[in-house]
N, CA and C of each residue as an Amber inpcrd file, in Angstrom:
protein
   600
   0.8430000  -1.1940000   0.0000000   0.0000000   0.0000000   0.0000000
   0.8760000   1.2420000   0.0000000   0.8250000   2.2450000  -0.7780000
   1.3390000   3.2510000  -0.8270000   0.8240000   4.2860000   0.2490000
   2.2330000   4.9150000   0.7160000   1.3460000   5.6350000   2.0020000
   1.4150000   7.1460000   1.2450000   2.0820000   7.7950000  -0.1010000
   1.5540000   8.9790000   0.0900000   0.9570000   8.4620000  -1.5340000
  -0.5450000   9.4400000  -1.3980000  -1.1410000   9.1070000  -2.6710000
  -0.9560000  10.2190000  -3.7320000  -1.3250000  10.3490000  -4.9030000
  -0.8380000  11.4630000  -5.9550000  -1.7420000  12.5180000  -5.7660000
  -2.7160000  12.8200000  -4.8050000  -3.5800000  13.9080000  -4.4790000
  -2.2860000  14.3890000  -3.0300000  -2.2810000  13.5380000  -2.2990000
  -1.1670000  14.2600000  -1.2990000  -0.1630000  14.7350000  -2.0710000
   0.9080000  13.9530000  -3.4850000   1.7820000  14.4390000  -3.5080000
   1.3780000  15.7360000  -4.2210000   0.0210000  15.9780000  -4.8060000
   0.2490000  17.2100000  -5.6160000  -0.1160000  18.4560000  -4.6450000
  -0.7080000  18.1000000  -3.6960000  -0.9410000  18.8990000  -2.9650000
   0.3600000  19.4570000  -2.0360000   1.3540000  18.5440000  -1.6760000
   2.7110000  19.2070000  -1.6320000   3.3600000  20.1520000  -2.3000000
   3.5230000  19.2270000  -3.0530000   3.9280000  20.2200000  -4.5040000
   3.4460000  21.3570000  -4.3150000   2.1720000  22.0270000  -4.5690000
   1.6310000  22.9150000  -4.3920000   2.2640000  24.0570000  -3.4210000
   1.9360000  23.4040000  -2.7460000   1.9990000  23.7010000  -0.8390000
   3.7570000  24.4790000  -0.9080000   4.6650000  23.3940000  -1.3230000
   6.4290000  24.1130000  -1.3210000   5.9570000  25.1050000  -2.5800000
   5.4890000  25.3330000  -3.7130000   5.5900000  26.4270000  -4.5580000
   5.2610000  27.2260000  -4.0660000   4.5280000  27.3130000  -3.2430000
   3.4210000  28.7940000  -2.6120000   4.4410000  28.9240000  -1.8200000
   4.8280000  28.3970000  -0.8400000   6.6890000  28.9730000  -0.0200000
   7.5810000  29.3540000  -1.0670000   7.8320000  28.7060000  -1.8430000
   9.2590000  29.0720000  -2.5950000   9.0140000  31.0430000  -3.6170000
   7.0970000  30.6630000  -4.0900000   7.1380000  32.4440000  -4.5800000
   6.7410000  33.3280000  -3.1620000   6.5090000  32.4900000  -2.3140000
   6.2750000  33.9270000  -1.1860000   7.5880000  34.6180000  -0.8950000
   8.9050000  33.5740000  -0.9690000  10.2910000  33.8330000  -0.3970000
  10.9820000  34.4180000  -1.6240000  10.7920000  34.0240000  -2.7470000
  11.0440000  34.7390000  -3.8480000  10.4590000  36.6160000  -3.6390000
   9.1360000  36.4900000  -3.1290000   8.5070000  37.7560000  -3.5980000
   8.9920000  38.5720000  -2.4020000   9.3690000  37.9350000  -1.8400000
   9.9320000  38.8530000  -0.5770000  11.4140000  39.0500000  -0.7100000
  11.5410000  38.7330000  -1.4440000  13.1960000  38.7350000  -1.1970000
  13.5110000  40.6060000  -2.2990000  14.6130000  41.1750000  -1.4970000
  14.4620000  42.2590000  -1.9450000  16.3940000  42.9430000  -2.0980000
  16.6410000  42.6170000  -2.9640000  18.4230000  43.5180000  -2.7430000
  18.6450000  44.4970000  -1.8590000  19.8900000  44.8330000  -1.1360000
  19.8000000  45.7720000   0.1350000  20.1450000  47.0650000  -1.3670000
  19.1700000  48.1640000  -0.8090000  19.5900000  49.4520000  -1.7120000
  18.5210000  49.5330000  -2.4170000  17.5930000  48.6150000  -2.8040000
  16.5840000  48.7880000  -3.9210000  15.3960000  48.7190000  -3.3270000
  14.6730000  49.9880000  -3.2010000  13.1010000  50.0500000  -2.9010000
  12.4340000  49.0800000  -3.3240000  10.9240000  48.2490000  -2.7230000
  10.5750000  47.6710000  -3.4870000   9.4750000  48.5830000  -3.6590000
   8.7340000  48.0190000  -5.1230000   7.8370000  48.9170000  -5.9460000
   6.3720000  49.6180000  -4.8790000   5.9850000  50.5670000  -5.0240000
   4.9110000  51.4250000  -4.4640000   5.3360000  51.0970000  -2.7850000
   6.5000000  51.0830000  -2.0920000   5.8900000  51.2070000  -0.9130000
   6.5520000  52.5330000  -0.5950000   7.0610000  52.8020000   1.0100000
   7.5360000  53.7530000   1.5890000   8.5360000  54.6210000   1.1830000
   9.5520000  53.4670000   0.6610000  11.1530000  53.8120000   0.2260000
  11.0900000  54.8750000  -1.0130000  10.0970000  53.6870000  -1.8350000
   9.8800000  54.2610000  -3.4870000   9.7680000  55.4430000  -3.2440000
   8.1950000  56.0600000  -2.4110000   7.4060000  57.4330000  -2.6640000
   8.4690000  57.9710000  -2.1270000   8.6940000  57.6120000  -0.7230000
   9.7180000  58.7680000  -0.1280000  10.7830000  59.5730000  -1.0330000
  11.8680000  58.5500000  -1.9030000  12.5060000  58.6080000  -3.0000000
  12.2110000  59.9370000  -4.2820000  10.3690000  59.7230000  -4.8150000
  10.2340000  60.2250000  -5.4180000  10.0670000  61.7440000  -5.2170000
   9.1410000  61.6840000  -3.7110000   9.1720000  62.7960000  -3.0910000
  10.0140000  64.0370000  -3.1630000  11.5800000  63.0440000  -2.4490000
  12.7690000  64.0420000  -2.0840000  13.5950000  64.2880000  -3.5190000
  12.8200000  63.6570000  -4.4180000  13.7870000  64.1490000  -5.5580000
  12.9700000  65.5670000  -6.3810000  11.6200000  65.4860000  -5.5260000
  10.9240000  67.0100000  -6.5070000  11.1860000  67.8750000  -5.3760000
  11.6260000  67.6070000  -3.8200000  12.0970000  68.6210000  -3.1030000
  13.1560000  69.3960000  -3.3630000  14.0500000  68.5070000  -3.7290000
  15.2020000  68.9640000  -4.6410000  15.2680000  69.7790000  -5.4820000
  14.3600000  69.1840000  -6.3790000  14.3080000  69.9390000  -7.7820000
  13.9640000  71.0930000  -8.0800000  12.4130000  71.5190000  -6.7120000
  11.9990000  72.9580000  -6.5690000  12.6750000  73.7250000  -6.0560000
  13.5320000  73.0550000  -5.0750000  14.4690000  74.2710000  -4.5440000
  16.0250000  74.7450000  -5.9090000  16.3440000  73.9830000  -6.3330000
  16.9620000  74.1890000  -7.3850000  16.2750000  74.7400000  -8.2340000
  15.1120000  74.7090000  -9.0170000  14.6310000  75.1670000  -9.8310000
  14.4270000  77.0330000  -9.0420000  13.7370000  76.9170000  -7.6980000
  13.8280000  77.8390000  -7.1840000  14.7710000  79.2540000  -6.7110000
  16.0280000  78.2130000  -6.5830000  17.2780000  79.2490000  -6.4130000
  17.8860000  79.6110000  -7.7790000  17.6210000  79.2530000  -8.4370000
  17.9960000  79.5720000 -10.4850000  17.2750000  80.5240000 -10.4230000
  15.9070000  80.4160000 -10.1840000  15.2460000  81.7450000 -10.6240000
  15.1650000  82.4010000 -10.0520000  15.3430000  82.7190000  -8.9980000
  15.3500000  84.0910000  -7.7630000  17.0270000  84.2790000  -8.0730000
  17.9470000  83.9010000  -7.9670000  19.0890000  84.4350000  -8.5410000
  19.4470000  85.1870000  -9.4890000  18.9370000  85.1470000 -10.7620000
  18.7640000  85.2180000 -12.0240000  17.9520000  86.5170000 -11.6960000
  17.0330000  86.7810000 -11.1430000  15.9480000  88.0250000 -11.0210000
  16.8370000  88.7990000 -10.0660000  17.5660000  88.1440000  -8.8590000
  18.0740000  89.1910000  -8.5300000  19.1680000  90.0430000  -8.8380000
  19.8340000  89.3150000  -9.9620000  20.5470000  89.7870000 -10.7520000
  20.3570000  90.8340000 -11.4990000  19.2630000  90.2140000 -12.4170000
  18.5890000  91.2860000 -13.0780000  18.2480000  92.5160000 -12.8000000
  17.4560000  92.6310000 -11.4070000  17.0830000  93.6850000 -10.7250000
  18.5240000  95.0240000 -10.4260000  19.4320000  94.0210000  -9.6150000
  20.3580000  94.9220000  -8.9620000  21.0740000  95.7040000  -9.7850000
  21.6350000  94.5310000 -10.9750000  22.3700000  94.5180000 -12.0280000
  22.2600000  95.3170000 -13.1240000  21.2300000  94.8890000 -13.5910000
  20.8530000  95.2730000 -15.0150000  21.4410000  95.0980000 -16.1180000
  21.7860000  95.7930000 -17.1120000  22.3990000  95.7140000 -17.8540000
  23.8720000  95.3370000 -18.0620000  24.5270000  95.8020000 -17.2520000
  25.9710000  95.3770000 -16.5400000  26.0090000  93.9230000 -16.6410000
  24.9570000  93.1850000 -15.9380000  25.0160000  91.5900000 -15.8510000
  24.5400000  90.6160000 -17.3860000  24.4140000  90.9650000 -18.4920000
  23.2120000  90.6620000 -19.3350000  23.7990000  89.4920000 -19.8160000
  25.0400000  89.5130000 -20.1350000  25.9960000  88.0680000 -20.3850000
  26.3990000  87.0120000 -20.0790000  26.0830000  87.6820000 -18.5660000
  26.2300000  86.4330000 -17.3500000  24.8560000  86.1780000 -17.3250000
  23.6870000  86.5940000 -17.2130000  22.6360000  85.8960000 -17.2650000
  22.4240000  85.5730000 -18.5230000  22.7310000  85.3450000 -19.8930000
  22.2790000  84.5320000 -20.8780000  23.2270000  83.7290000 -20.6210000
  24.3470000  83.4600000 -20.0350000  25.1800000  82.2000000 -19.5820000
  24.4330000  81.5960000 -19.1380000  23.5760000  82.1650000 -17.8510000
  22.6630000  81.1620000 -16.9760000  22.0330000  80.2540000 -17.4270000
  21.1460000  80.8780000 -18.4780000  19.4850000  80.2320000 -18.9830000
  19.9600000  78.8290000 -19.4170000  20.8570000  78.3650000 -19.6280000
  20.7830000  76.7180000 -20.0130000  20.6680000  76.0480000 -18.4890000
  21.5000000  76.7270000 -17.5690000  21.1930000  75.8490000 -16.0810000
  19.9230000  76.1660000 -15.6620000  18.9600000  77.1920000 -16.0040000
  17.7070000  77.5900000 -15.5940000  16.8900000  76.3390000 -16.5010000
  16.8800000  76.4240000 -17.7790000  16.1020000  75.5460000 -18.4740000
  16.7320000  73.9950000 -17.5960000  17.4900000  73.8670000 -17.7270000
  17.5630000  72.1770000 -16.8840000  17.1730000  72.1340000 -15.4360000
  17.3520000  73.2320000 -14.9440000  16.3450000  73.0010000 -13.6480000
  14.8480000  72.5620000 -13.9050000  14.3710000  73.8050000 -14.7670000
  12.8540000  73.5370000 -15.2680000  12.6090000  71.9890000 -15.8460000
  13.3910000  71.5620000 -16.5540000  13.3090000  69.9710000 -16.8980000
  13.3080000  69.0290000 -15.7040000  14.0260000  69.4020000 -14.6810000
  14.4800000  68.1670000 -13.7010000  12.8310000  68.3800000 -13.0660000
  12.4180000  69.2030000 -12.7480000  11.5080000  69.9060000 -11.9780000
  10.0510000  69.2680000 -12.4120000  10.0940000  69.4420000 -13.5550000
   8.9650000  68.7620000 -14.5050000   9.2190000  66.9420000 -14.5050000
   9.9500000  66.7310000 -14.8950000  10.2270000  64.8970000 -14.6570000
  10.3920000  64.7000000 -13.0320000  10.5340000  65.2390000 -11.8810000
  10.5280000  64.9950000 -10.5700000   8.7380000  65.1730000 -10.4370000
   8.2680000  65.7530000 -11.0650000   6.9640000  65.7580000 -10.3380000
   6.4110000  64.3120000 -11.3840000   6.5060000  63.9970000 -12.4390000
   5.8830000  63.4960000 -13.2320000   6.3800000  61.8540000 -12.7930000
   7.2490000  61.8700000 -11.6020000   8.0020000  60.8150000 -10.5650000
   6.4600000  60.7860000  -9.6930000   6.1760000  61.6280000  -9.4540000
   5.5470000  61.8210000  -7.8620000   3.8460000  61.3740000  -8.1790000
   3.6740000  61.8730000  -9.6460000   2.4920000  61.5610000 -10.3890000
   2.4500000  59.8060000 -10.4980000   3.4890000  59.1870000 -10.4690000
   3.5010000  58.0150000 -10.5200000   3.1940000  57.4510000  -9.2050000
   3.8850000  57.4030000  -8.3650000   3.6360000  56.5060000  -6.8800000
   3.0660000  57.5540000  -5.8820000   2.6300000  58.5300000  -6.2360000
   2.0430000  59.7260000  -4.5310000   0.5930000  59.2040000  -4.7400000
   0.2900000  59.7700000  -3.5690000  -1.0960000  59.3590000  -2.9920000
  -1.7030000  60.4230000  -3.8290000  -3.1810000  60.9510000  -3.9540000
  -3.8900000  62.0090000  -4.4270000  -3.2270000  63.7710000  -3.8440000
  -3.3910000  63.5400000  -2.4700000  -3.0000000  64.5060000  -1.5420000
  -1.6140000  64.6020000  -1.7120000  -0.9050000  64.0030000  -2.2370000
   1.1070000  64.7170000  -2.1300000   0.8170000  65.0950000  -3.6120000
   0.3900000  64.1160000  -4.6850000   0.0710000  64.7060000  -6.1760000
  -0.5580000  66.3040000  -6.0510000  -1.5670000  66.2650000  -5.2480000
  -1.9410000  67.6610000  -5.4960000  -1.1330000  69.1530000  -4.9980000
  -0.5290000  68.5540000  -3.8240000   0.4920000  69.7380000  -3.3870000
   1.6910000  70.0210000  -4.1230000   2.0670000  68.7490000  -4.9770000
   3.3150000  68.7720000  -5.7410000   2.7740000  69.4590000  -7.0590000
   1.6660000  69.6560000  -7.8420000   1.3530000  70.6310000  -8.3960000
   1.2820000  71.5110000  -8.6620000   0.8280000  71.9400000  -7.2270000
   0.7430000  73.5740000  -6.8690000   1.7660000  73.8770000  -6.9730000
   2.9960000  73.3450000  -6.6550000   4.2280000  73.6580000  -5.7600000
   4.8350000  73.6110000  -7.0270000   4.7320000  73.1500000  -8.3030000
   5.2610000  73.4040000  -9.4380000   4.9980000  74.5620000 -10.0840000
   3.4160000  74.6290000  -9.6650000   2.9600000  75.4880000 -10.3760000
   3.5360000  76.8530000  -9.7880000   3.3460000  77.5130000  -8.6470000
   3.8930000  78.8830000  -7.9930000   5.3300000  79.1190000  -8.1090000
   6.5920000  78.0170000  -8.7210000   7.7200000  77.6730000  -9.1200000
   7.7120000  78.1480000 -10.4050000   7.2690000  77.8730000 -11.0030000
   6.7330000  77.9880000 -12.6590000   6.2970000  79.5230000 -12.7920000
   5.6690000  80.1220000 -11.5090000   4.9180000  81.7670000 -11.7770000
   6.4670000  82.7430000 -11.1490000   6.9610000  82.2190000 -10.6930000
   8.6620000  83.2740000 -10.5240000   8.8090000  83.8310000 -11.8670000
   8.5010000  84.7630000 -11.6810000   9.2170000  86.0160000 -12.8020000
  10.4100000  86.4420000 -12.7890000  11.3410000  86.2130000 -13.1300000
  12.5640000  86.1760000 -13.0680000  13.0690000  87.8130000 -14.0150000
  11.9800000  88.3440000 -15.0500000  12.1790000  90.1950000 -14.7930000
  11.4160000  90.8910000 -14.1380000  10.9150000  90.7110000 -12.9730000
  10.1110000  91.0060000 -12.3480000  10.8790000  92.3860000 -11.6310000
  10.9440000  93.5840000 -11.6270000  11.6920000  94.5840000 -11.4670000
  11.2540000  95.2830000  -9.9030000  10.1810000  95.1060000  -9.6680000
   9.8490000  95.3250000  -7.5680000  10.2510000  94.2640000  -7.0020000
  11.0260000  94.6210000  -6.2210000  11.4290000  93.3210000  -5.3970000
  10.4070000  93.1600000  -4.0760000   9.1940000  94.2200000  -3.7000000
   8.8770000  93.6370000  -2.8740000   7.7030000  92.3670000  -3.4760000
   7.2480000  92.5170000  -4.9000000   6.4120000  91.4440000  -5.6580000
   7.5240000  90.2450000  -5.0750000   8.4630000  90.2930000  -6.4360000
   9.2800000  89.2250000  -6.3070000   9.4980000  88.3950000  -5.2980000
   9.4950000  89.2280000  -4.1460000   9.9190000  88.2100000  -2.6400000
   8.5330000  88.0010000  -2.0300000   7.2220000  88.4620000  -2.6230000
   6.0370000  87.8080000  -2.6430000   5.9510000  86.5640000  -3.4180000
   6.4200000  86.5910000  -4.3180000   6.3730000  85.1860000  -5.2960000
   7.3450000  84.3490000  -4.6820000   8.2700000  84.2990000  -4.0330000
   9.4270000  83.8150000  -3.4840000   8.5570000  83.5350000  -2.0060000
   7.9920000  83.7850000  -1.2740000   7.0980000  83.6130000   0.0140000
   6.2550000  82.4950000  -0.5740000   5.3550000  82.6360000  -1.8810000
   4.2150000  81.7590000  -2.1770000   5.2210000  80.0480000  -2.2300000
   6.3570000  79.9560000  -2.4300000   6.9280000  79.0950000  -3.3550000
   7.3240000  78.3880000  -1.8090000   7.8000000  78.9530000  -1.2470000
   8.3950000  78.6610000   0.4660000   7.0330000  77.9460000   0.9160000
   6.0550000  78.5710000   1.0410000   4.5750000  77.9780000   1.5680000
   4.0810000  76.9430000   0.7330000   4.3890000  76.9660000  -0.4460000
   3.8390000  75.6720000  -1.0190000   4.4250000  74.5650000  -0.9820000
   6.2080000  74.8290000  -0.8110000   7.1640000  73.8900000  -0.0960000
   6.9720000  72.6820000   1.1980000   6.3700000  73.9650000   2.4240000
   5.8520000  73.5620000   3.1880000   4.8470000  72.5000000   3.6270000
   3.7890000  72.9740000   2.5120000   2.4870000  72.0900000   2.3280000
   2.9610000  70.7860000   1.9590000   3.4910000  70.7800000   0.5980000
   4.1830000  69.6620000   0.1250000   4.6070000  68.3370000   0.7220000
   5.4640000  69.1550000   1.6770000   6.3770000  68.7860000   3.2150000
   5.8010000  67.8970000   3.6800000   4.4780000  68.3860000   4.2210000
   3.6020000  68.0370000   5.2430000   2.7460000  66.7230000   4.9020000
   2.3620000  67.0830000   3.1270000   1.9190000  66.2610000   2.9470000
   2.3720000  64.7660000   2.7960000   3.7430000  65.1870000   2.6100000
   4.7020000  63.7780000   1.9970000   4.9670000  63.1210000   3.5920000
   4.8780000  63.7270000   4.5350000   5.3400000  63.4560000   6.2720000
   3.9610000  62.2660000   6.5300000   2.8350000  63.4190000   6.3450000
   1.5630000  62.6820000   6.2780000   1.3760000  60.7660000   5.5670000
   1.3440000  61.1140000   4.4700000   1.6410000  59.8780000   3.5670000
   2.6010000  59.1090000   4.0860000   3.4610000  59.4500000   4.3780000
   4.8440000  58.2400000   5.0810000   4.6610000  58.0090000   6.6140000
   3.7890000  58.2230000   6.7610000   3.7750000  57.9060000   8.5050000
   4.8430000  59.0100000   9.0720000   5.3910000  59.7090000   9.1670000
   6.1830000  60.3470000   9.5470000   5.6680000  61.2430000  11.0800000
   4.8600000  61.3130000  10.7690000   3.9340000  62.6460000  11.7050000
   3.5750000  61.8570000  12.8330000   3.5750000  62.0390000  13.9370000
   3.6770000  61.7990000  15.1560000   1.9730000  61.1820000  15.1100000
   1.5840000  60.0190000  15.6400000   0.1940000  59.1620000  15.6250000
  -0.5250000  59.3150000  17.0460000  -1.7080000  59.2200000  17.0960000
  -2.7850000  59.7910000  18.2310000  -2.3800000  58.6750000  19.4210000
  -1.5510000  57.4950000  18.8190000  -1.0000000  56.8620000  19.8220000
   0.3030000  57.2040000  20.7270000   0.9000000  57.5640000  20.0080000
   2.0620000  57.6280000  20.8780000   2.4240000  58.4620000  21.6790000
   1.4780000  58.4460000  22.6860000   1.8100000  59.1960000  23.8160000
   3.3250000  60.1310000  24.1550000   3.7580000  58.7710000  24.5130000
   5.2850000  59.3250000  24.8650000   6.0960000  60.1260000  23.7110000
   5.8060000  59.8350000  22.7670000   6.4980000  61.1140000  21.6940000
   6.0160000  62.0050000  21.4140000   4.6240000  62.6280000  21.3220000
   3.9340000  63.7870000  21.7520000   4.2480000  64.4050000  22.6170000
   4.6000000  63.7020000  23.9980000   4.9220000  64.5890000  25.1540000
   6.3450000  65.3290000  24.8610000   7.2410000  64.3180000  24.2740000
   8.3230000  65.0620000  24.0510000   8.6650000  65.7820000  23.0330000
   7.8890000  65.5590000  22.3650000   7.9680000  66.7770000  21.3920000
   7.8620000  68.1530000  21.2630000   6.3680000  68.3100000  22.4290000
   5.7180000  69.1910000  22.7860000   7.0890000  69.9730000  23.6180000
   7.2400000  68.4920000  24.8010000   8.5780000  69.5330000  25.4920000
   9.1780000  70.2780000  24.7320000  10.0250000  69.4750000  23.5140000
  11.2840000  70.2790000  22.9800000  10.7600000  71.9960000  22.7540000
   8.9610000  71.4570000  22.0760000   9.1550000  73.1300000  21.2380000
   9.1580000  74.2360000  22.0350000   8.1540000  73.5000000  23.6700000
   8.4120000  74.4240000  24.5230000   9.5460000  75.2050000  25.1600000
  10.7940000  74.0290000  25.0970000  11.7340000  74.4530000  25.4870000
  12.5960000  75.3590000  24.2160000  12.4900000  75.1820000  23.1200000
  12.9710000  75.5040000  21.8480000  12.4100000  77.0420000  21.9270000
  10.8120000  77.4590000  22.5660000  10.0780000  78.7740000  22.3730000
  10.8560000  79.5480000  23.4030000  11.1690000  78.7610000  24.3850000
  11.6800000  79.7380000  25.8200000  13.0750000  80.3370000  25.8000000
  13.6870000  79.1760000  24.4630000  15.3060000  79.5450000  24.1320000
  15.2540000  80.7670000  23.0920000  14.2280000  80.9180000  22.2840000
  14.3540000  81.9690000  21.3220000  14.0860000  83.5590000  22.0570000
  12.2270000  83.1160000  22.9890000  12.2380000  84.3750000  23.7530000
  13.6460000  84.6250000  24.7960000  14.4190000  83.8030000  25.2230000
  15.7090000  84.4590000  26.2090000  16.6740000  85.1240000  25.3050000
  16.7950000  84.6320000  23.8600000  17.6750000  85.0420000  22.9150000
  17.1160000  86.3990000  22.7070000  16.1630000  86.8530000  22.3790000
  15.2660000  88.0660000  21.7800000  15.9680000  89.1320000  22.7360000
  15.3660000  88.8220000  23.9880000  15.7570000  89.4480000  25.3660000
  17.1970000  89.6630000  25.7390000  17.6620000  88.6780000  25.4840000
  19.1350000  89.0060000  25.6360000  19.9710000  90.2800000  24.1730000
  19.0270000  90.1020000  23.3690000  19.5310000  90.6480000  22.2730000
  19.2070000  92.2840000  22.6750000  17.7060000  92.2860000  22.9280000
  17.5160000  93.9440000  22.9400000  17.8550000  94.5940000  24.0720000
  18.1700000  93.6190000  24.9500000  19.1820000  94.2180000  26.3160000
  20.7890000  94.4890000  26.0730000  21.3730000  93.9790000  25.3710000
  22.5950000  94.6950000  24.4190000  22.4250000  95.8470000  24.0300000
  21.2780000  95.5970000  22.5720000  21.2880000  96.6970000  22.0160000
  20.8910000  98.4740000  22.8070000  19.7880000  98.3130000  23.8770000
  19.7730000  99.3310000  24.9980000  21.1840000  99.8110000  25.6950000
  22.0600000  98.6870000  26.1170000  23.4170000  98.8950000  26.3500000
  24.2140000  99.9210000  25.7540000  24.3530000  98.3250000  24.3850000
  24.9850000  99.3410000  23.2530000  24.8150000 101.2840000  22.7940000
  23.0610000 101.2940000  22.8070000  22.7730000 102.4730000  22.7420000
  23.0850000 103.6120000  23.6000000  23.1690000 102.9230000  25.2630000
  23.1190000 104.0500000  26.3950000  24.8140000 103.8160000  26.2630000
  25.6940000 103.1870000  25.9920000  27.1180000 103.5080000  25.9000000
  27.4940000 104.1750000  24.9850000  26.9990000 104.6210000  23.7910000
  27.0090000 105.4760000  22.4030000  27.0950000 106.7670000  22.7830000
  25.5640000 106.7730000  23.9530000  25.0690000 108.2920000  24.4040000
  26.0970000 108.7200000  25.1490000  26.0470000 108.1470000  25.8400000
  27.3490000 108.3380000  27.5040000  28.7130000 108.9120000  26.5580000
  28.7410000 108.7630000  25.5670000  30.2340000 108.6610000  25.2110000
  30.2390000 109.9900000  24.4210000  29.4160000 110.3620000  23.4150000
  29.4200000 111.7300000  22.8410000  28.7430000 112.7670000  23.9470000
């Protein structure tokens, strides 16, 4: 009598393939994200963080050039415009990264955040506009930020007690170090001032 029959053995069979692709599918090279999870987005994320701030410091450079400069500079800024245009490229393929693996909510902030990048006027001749457009680009940075923190678990969870508390500490302690700094500063400068007077 045969003790294993060809329904047991196929059902083995079976049974080690389903181990051998689970260990296959898990198996992952050290260095290589695997596809749509944490590593990937994070990845794609920090490469359009990159890119806006580069794309960003090209063009506020370039304007402030323009502005201060003028005409004097006109050679050195048509030098620029090829590193300006490849920012704008990296900038455009980093988001079109983010369009691929982001959630709805990081896609939509990474938009914006192209888009107010994209509205820098670079002859924009008032600088207090300009460093309005330069404020919008910082805040949409931010959002971005937040959102990509959000999406990755990053952001502190309604559970964890103990890291809330200390967090909270630090900023408290972080708020009390800036107000002693403030204070210490305009108590100099009163110094400074009543030793100026005293002296003429």
């Amino acid at each position: 009598m045969d003790l294993i029959t060809p329904s047991t053995a196929a059902a083995g069979v079976r049974a080690a393939g389903q181990i051998t692709s689970a260990v296959i599918g898990s198996y992952r090279p050290t260095g290589v994200p695997r596809l749509g999870s944490k590593e990937d987005r994070a990845s794609a994320y920090r490469r359009l963080l990159d890119a806006s701030t580069r794309a960003f410091n090209c063009g506020y450079m370039y304007g402030h050039m323009n502005r201060t400069a003028g005409r004097a500079a006109h050679k050195l800024l048509i030098a620029q415009m090829p590193t300006v245009w490849e920012a704008t490229a990296e900038l455009i393929s980093a988001l079109n990264g983010v369009r691929l693996c982001g959630t709805v909510q990081v896609i939509t902030a990474a938009e914006e955040l192209v888009k107010v990048t994209g509205d820098l006027d670079m002859n924009e001749r008032k600088a207090n506009l300009a460093q309005k457009q330069a404020d919008r680009i910082v805040e949409a940075q931010k959002v971005f930020l937040e959102a990509c923190r959000e999406d990755l678990a990053y952001n502190t969870r309604w559970w964890q007690v103990i890291r809330k508390r200390k967090e909270r500490k630090f900023l408290r302690e972080q708020s009390e170090r800036s107000q002693n700094a403030a204070r210490t500063a305009a108590l100099r400068r009163q110094l400074a001032r009543a030793k100026s007077g005293g002296a003429t």
